[in-house]
C-alpha positions in Angstrom: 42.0 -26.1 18.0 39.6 -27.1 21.5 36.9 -29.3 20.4 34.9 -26.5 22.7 35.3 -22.8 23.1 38.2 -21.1 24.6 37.5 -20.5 28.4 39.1 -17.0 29.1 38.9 -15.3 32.6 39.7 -11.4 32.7 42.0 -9.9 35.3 41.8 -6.2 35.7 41.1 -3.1 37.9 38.5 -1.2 35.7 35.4 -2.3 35.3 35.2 -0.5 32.0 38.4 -2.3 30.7 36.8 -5.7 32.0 33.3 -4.7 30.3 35.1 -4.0 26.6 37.4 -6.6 26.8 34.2 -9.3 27.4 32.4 -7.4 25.1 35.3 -8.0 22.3 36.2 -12.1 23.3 32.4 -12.7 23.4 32.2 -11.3 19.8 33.8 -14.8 19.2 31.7 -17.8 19.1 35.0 -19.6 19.9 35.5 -17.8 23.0 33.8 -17.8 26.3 34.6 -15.5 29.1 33.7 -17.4 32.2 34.6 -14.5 34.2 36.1 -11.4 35.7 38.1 -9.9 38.4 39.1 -6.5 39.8 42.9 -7.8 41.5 45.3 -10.8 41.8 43.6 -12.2 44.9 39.8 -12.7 42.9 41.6 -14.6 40.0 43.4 -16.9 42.0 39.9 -18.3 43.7 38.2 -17.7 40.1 41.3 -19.7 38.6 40.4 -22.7 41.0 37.0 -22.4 40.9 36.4 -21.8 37.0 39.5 -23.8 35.4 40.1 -21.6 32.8 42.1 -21.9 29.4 43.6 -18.8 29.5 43.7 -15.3 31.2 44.0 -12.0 29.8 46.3 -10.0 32.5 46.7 -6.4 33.1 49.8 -4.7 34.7 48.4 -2.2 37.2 46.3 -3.6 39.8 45.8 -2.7 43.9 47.1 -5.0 46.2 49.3 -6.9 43.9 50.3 -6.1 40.8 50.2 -8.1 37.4 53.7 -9.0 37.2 54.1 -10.5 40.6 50.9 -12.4 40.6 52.6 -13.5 36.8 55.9 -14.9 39.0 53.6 -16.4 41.8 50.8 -18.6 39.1 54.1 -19.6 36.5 55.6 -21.0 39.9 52.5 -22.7 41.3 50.2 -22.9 38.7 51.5 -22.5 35.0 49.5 -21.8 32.2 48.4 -19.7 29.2 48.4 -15.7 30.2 48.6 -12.8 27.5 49.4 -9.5 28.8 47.3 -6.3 28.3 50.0 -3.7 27.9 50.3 -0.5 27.8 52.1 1.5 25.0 54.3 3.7 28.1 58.0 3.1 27.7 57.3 1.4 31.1 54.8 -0.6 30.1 57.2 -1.9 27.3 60.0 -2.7 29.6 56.9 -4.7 32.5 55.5 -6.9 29.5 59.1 -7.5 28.4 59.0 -8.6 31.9 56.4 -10.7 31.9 57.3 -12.7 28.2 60.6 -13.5 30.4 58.5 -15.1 33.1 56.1 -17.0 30.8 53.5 -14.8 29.3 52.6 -16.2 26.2 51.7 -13.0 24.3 50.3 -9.5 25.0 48.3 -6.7 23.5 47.7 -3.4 23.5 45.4 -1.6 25.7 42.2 -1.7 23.4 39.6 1.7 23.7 35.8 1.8 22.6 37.3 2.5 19.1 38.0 -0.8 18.5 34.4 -1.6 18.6 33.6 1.8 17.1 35.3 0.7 13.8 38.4 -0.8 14.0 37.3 -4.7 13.6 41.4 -5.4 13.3 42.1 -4.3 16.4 39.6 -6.5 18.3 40.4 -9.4 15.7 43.9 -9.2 16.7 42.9 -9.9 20.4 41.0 -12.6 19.8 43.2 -14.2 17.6 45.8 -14.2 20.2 43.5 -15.4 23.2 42.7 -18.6 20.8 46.5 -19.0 20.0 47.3 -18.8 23.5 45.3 -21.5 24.6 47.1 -23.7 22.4 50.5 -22.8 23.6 53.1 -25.1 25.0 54.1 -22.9 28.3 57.5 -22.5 29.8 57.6 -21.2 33.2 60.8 -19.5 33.9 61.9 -21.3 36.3 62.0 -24.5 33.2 64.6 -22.4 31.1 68.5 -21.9 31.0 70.6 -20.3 29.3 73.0 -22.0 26.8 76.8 -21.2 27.2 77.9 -19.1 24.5 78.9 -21.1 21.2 82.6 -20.9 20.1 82.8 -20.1 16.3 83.7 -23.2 14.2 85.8 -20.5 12.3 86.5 -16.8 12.0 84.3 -15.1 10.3 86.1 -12.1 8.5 83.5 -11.7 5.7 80.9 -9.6 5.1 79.2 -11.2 2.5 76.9 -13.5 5.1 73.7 -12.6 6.4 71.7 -14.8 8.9 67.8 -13.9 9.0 65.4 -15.1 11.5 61.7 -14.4 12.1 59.6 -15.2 14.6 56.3 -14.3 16.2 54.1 -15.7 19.2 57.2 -17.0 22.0 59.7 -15.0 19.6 61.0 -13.0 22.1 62.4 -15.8 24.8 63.0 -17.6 21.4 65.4 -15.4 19.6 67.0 -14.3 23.5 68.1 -18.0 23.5 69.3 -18.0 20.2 71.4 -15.0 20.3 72.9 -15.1 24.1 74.8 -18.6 22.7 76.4 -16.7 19.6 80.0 -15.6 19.4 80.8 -11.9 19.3 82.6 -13.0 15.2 78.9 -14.3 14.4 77.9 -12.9 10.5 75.9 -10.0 10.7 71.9 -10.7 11.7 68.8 -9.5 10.6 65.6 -10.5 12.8 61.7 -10.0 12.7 59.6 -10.0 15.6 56.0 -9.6 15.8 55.6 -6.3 17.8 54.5 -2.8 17.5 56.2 0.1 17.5 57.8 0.7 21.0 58.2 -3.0 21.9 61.2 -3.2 19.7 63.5 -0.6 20.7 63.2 -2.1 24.1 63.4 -5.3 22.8 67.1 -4.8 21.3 68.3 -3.1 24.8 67.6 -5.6 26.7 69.2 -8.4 24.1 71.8 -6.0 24.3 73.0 -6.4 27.6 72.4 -10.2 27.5 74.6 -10.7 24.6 78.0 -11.0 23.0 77.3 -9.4 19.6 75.7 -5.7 19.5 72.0 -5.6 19.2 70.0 -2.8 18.3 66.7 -1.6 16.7 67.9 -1.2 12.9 67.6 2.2 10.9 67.4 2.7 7.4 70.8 2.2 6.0 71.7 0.7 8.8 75.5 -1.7 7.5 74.8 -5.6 7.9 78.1 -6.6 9.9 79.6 -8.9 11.9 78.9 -9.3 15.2 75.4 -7.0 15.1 72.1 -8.0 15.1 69.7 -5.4 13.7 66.0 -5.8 15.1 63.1 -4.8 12.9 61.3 -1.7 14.2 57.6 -1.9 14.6 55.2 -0.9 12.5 57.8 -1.0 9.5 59.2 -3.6 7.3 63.2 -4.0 7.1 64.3 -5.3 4.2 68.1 -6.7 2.9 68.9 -4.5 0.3 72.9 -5.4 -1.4 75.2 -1.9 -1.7 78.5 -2.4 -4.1 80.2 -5.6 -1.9 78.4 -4.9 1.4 75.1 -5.6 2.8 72.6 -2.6 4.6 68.9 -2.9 5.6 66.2 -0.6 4.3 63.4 0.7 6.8 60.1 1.4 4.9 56.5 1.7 5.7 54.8 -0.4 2.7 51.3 -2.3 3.3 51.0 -5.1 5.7 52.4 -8.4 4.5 50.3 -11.5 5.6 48.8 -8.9 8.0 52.5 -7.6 9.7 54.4 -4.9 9.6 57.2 -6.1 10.1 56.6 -9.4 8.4 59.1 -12.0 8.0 58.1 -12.8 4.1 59.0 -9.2 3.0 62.4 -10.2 4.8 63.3 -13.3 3.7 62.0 -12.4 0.2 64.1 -9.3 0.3 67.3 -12.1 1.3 66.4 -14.5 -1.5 66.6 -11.5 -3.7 69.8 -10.0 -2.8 72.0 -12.4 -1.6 70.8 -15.7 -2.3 72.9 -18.7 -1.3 75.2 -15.8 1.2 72.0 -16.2 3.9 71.5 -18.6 6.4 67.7 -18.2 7.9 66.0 -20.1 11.0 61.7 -19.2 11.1 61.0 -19.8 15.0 58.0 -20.0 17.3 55.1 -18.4 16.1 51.5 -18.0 15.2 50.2 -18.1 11.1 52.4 -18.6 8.1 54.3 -15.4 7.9 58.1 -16.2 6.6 56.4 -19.6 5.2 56.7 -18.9 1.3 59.8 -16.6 1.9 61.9 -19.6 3.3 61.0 -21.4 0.6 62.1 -19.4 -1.4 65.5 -18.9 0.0 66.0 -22.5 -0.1 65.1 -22.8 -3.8 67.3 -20.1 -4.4 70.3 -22.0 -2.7 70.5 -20.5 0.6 70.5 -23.0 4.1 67.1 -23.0 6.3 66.3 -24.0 9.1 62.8 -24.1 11.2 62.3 -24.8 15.2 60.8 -28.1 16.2 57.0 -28.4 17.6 58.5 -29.9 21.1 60.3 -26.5 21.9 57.8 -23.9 20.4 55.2 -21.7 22.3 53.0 -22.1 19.1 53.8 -24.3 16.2 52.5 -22.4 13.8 55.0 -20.5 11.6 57.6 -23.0 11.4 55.0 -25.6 10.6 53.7 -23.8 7.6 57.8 -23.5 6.6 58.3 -27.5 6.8 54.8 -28.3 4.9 55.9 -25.8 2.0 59.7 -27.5 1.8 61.0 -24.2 3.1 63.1 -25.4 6.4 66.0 -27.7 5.3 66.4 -29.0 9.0 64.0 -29.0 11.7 65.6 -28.8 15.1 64.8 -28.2 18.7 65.2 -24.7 19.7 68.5 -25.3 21.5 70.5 -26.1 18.5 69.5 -23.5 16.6 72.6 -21.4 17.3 74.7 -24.1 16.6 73.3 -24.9 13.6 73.6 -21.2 12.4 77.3 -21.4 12.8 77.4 -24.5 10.9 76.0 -23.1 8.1 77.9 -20.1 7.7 81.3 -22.2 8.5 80.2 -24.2 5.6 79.2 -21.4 3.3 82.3 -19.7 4.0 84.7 -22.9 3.2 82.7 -23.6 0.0 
């Protein structure tokens, strides 16, 4: 953490948005917002002027709007920005937008219930703000896309499963990951920090980018080659083994290590099911969800892996994995794919 508080500057058109959003960082002792401002052209003076650590930026604004400003300050003048979305099908699709160009994180539109009652709301926000000024940034102009992997063999069983989880930088994260896999890749299963929404976009968009079919999963939903099923938000999606095949469960449940999805109820779902048959990478991320469920898949036989601090937006997650003897490897974020294959080439000869 800063050895001072977090210096946060608020971009947005409505004053009233600006007023609760100060209202809910200054809640923090940890936080200080050193200002405010109605539209692009304000910040970038306040940016100069006040230095801050990180800025909360809406969408919407006159003149110029949030994404453009977003290309323009990753180009000139990188640094920690989370998004203030809203929950609009278009407002999914902009602050997909907007993770691809460098936004660390994002939230939800917040509304005076948040400080009427719901403390886990306004917690949330904070937490992220704090988190993003600890972030490694990548503009987007500092990222490429690997060439798609070759598969070290053909993978004509259905008895593998690769997991991943990931959180904070997740979404760039697992992009990267699956573009470089093979169309014959074992059948995946991923968690993402997002709520409900986010995902479905989330998957049609990897979709297009990819080789294998990616999707939001649905209960009873096949694990199979070639497909990657991505958690829905709001609901956890678990591995659940039917006669010699593999399909996910969708279900509600309580929040595990405060998500919905969470990556523990996952992986421990994997270790559960098919044990040494998975092959599971944790990736960039904030708090210890997926942690104690990677180690458990590797006490129980199955090959881990966790992303390096050097490549991670937040080195949180797969931290927590490699203190608790969960990640077998530790690797840099551009040989996870490779490594994935690896694994499930070996599994499959043995």
């Amino acid at each position: 953490m800063l050895a001072r508080p977090v210096r946060v500057l608020i971009v947005d058109d409505s004053a009233a948005m600006r007023r609760l959003l100060t209202e809910i960082l200054s809640s923090d002792p940890s936080i200080e917002v050193v200002g405010t401002a109605a539209d692009p052209y304000f910040a970038r003076d306040k940016i100069t002027t006040l230095q801050p650590d990180v800025l909360t930026l809406d969408v919407e604004m006159p003149r110029m709007d949030g994404i453009t400003f977003l290309e323009k300050l990753m180009h000139g003048h990188p640094m920690p920005v989370v998004m203030v979305s809203s929950l609009t099908q278009a407002g999914c699709d902009v602050t997909l937008r907007a993770l691809e160009l460098g936004a660390v994180d994002f939230f939800s539109k917040p509304t005076m219930d948040v400080l009427a009652g719901l403390e886990g709301a306004a917690a949330e926000i904070t937490e992220k703000v704090k988190a993003a000024a600890l972030a490694h940034v990548r503009p987007a102009q500092g990222r490429t896309l690997q060439a798609r992997l070759a598969a070290p063999t053909t993978f004509r069983l259905t008895h593998q499963v690769i997991a991943i989880g990931a959180s904070t930088g997740g979404t760039e994260a697992i992009r990267e990951v699956l573009t470089a896999l093979p169309a014959s890749t074992p059948g995946i299963v991923v968690v993402q920090h997002m709520p409900p929404g986010f995902t479905a976009s989330f998957a049609e968009r990897l979709n297009k980018l990819c080789a294998i079919e990616v999707r939001e999963a649905r209960d009873g939903d096949r694990v199979l080659p070639g497909h990657a099923l991505i958690a829905p938000g709001n609901f956890h999606t678990l591995l659940k083994r039917s006669g010699a095949e593999y399909r996910v469960q969708v279900v509600e449940g309580n929040p595990i290590n405060r998500h919905r999805p969470s990556v523990d109820a996952l992986f421990n779902s994997c270790a559960e099911q098919a044990g040494r048959n998975v092959v599971a990478a944790i990736l960039t991320g904030m708090g210890d969800d997926g942690a104690r469920g990677l180690r458990l898949l590797r006490d129980g036989g199955a090959r881990t892996m966790a992303q390096d601090e050097a490549s991670c937006v937040v080195y949180g997650m797969p931290r927590e994995a490699v203190a608790r003897g969960g990640a077998e490897s530790v690797l840099p974020l551009g040989r996870i794919a490779g490594e994935l294959l690896r694994c499930c080439a070996a599994s499959a000869a043995a």
